[in-house]
C-alpha positions as CSV (number, residue, x, y, z in Angstrom):
1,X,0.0,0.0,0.0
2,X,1.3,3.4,-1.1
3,X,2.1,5.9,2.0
4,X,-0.2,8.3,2.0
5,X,1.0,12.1,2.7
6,X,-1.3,15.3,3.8
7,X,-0.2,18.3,2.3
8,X,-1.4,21.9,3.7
9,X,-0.5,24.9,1.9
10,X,-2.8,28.1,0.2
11,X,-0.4,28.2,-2.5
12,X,-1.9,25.8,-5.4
13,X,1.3,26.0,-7.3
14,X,3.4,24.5,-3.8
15,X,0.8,22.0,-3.5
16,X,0.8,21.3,-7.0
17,X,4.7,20.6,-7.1
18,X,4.6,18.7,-4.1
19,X,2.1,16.4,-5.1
20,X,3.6,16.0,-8.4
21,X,7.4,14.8,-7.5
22,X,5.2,12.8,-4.1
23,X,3.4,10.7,-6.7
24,X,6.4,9.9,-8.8
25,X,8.1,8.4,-5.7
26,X,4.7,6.3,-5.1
27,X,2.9,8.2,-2.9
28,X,-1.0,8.9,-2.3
29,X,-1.2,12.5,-1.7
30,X,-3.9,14.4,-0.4
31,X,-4.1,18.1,-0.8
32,X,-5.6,21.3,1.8
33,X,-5.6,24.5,1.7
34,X,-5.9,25.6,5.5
35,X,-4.7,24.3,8.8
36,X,-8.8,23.3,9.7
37,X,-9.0,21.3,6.8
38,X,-5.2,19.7,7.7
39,X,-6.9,18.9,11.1
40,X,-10.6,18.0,10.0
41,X,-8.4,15.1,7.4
42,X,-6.5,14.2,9.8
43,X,-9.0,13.2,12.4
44,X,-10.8,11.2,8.8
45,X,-8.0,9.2,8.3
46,X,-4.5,7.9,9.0
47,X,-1.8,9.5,6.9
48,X,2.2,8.5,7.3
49,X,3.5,12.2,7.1
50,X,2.0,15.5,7.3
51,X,3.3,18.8,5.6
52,X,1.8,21.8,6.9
53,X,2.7,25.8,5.8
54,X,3.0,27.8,8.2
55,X,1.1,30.9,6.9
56,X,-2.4,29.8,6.0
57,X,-6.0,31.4,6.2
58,X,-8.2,30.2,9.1
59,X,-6.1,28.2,10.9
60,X,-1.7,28.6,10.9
61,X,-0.1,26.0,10.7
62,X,1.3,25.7,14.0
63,X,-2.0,26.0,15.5
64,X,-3.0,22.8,13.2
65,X,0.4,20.8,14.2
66,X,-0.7,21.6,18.3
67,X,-4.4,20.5,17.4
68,X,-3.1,17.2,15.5
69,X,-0.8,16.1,18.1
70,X,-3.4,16.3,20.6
71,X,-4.5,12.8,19.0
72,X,-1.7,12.0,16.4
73,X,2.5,11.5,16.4
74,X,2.7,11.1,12.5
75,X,5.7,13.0,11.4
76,X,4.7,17.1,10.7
77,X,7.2,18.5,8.5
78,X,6.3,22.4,8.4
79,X,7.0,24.8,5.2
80,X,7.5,28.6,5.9
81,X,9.0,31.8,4.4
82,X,10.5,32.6,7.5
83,X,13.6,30.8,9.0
84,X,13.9,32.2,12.0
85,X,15.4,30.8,14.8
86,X,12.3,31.8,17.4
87,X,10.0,30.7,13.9
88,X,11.7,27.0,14.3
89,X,11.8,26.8,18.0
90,X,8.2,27.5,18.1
91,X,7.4,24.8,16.0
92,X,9.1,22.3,17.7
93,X,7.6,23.4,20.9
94,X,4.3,22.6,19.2
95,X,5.5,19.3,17.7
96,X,7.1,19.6,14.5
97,X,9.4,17.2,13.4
98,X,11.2,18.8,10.7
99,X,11.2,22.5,9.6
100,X,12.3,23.3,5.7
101,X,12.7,26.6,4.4
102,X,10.8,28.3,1.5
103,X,12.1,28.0,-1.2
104,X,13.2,24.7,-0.9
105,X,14.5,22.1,-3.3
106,X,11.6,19.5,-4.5
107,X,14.6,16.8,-4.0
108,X,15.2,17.4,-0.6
109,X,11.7,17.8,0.7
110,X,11.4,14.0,-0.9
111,X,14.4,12.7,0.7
112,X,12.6,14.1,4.4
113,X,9.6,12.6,3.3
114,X,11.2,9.2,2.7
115,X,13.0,9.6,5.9
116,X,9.7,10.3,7.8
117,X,7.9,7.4,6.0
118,X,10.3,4.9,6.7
119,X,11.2,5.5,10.2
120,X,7.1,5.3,11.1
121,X,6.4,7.8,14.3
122,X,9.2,9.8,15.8
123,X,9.1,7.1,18.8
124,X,10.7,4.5,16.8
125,X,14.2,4.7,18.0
126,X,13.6,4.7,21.5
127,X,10.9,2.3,21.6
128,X,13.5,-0.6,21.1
129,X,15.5,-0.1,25.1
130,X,14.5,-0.8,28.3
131,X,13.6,1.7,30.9
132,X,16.7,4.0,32.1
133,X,17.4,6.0,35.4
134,X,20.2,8.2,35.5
135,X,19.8,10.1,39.0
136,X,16.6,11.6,39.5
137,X,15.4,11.5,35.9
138,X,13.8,8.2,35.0
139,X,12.9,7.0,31.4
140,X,10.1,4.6,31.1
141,X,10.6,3.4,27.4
142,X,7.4,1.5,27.8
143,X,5.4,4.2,28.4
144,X,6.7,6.6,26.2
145,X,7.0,9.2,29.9
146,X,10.2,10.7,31.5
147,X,9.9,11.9,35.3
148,X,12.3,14.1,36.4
149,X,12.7,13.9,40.9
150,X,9.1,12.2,40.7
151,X,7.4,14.7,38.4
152,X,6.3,13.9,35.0
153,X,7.8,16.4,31.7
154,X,5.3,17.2,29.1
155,X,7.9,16.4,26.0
156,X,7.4,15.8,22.3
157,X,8.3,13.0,20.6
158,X,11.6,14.3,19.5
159,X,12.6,15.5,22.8
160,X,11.6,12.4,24.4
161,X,13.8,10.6,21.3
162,X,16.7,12.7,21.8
163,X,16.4,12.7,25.3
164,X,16.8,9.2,25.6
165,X,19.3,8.6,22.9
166,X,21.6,11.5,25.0
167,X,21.0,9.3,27.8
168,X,21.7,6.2,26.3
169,X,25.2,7.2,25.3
170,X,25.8,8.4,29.0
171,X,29.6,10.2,29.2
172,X,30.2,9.7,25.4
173,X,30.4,12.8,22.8
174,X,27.7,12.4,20.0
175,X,28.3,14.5,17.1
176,X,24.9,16.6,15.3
177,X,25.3,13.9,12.5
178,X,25.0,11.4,14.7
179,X,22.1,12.8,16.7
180,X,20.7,13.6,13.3
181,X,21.1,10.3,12.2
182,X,19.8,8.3,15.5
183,X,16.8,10.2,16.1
184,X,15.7,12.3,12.8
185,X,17.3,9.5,10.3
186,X,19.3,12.0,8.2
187,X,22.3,11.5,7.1
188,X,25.4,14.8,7.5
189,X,24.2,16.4,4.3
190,X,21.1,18.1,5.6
191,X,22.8,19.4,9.4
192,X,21.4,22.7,10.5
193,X,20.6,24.1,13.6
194,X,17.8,21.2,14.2
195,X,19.4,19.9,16.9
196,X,20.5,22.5,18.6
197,X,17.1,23.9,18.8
198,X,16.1,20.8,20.3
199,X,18.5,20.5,22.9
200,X,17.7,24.3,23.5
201,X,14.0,23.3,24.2
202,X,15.1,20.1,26.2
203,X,16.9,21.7,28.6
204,X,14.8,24.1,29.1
205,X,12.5,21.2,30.5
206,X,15.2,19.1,32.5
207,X,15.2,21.8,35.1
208,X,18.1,21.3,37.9
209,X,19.5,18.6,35.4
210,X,20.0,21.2,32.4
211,X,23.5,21.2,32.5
212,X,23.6,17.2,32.8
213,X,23.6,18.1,28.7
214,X,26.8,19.5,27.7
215,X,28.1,21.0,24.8
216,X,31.8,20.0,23.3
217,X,32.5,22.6,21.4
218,X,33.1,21.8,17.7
219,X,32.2,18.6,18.0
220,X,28.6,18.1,19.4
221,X,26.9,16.8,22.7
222,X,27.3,15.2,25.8
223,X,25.2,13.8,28.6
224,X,26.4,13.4,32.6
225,X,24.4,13.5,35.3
């Protein structure tokens, strides 16, 4: 069965392109033109990935990625004009998964696209260990929850993901391209600031353990509690 994408955008000639170089890689490709119609097809039926622009009538497209995560984790890739760093932070705050830049190369929106398909949810890479405690923060791999001195963290999937990767490869430096690789499933042509972001936002969650992240300069990350 072909994976079937959602593609939001009040630009016909975006959606247009998209669903042109989608359908000659296989995919079924469903087309919106405003975040309420993104959310009302998403609650209809299951897709494998969801692209969503950011500036839309109606509804905005982070407004739609906070409304579908409140009963879906299929990968949201969001499209926007602006690149911001507080624009990109913002939309991992409210769930994104990925964040590409208008304009964009066709190509490499496929190549995310096959990355998102093939990994599944943005789970998938910590689904596969066994629950970890690493001084007061606790990682219940089974139930998808981290607790942090007894109280629960409200974290996306991709903080929880790169959480639990850091923590998995306690006192060892992982480099963006591997972080990329482990929990986004890119491979070092497409590093950005993605992860940085991310850890950004994570910390900003971890509370007295923020610093347990550390950053090797030039090279990437660490985690020691």
């Amino acid at each position: 069965m072909a994976a079937k994408i959602l593609i939001a955008d009040d630009e016909p000639n975006i959606v247009t392109m998209i669903r042109r170089y989608a359908e000659r890689e296989g995919y079924a490709v469903t087309g919106v033109s405003d975040g309420r119609a993104a959310i009302e097809a998403c609650r209809r039926e299951t897709f494998d990935v969801i692209i969503l622009d950011v500036m839309m009538p109606d509804t905005d497209g982070f407004t739609a990625c906070r409304k579908i995560r409140e009963f879906t984790e299929t990968p949201v890739i969001m499209l926007s004009a602006r690149g911001t760093e507080y624009d990109k932070l913002h939309g991992f705050e409210v769930g994104v998964d990925d964040y590409v830049t208008k304009p964009f190369s066709p190509l490499e929106l496929m190549a995310r696209i096959k990355v998102a398909v093939k990994r599944g949810t943005p789970q998938d890479p910590a689904k596969k260990a066994d629950t970890l405690t690493v001084g007061g923060i606790v990682i219940d791999a089974p139930g998808m929850t981290v607790t942090v001195d007894g109280e629960k963290l409200d974290l996306t999937a991709k903080e929880y993901a790169l959480l639990h990767y850091l923590v998995q490869n306690q006192g060892i430096v992982v480099s963006r391209e591997q972080i990329l690789q482990a929990v986004w499933g890119y491979d070092d042509t497409v590093v950005d600031r993605t992860v940085d972001w991310q850890i950004k936002l994570l910390r900003g969650k971890l509370g007295a353990y923020r610093d347990s992240i550390r950053t090797v300069r030039g090279v990437g990350y660490k985690f020691e509690a």
